[in-house]
N, C-alpha and C positions, 0 to 999 in steps of 0.2 A: 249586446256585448260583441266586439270583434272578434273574428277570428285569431288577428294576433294575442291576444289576449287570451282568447280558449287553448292555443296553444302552449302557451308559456306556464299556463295551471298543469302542465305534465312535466313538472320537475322530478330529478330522480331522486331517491335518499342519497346516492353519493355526489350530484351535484350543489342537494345542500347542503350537504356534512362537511362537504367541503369550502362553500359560501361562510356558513356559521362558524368556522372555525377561526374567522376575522372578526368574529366579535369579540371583544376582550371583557371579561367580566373579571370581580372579585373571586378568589376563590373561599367555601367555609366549608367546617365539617358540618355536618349534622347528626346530633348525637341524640341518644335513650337511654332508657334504663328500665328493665322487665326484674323483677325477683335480684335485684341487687349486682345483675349483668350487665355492664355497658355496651352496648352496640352502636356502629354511624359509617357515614361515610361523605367523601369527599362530594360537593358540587359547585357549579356554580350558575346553574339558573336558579337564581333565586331574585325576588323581587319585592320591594315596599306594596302593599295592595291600598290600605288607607292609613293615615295618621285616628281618624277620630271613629273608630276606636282603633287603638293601633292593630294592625292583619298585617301579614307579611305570606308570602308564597313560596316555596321550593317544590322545583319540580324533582322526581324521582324515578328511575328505572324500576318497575317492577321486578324485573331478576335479580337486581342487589338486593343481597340476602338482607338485609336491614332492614329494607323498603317494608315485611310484614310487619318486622319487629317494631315501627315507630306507630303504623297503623293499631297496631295491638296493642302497645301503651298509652296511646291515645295524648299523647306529651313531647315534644321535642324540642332540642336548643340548636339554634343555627348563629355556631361562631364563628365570624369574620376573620380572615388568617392575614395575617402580617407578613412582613420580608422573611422573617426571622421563621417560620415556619413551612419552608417546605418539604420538610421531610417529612411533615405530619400530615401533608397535602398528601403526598405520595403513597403514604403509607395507608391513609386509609381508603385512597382509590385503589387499593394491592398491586402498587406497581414496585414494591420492592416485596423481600421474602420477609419482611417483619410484620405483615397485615397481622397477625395473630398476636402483637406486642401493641397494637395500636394507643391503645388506653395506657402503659406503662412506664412511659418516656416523660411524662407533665404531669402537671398538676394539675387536677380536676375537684372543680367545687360546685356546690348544686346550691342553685338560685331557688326560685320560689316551687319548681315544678317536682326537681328529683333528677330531671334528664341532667347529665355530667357536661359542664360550660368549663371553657378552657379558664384557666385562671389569667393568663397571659394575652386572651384572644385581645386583637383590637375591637370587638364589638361580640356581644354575645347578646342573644332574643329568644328569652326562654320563653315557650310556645306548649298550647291547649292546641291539638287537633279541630278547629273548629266547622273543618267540609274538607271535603276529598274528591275530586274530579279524574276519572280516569280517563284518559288519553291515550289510544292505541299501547305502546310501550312502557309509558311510563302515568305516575297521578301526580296532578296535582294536589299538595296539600296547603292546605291556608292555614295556616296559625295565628291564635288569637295572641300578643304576646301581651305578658303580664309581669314579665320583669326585662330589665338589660342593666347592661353593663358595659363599661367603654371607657378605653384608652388611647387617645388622645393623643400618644407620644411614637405612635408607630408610623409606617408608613405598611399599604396595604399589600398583597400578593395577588397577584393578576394571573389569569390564565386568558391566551390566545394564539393563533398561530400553532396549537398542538406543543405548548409549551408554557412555563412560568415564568412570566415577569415580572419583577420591583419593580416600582412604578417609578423612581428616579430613571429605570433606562427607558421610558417610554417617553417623559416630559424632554423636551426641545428646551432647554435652556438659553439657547440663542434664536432665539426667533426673529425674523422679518420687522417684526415690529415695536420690538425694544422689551417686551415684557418675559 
């Protein structure tokens, strides 16, 4: 291995916080449900792991308070957020003062598991806890999903840039090349 190469393995966390902040993902919440309490929270590393059988991944900060509560119900839904929800984005990352209203603004209906799926979500993947991988900061969890749900008629909510985008302002409608 080169030395430029051994070099460049000394990256700092704020020149990749700040690298990764160019990457644009979907935002969803990630919701539970303990003794008939809802708890979730805003992310957007989350990821397809296999189709057969379907696994999906969301990664988690262990300090959000949530992160024990989904570990402990062992069950969780991660719903895909559309244009039409960023407030609910917001809210349940606590960047406004309603975090403590989060659950009380929609409608919430339970698929196969119990965990609370947005009724409106553009995609909801009710999810078994199937492995947990902890990661300095945060864990990986895998879900096994065993229901969804999807709508078709949204367009989706992006996070990038340390910000939310509709995906209409990110597509180039006049391209170079006609399409």
């Amino acid at each position: 291995m080169s030395q430029d190469i051994l070099d460049q393995k000394n990256c700092t966390s704020a020149a990749y916080i700040d690298a990764v902040a160019s990457h644009f993902a979907s935002v969803c919440v990630v919701t539970t449900e303990i003794d008939g309490e809802y708890f979730g929270l805003t992310a957007t590393a989350v990821a397809s792991v296999t189709a057969d059988p379907p696994r999906l991944l969301v990664c988690v900060n262990k300090s959000a308070f949530s992160h024990d509560k989904i570990i402990q119900s062992g069950r969780f839904c991660v719903n895909v957020l559309s244009t039409a929800h960023e407030d609910i984005a917001k809210r349940f990352a606590g960047h406004t003062d309603q975090y403590k209203e989060r659950f009380t603004t929609q409608n919430w209906i339970k698929l196969s598991t119990g965990a609370p799926a947005l009724k409106n979500a553009l995609a909801s993947f009710d999810c078994i806890l199937g492995e947990l991988s902890p990661q300095a900061t945060h864990s990986v969890l895998f879900g096994d999903v065993i229901a969804v749900s999807k709508d078709e008629t949204k367009d989706p909510l992006l996070y990038g840039e340390r910000q939310y985008w509709p995906l209409g302002d990110l597509v180039d409608t006049e391209s170079d090349d006609g399409r």
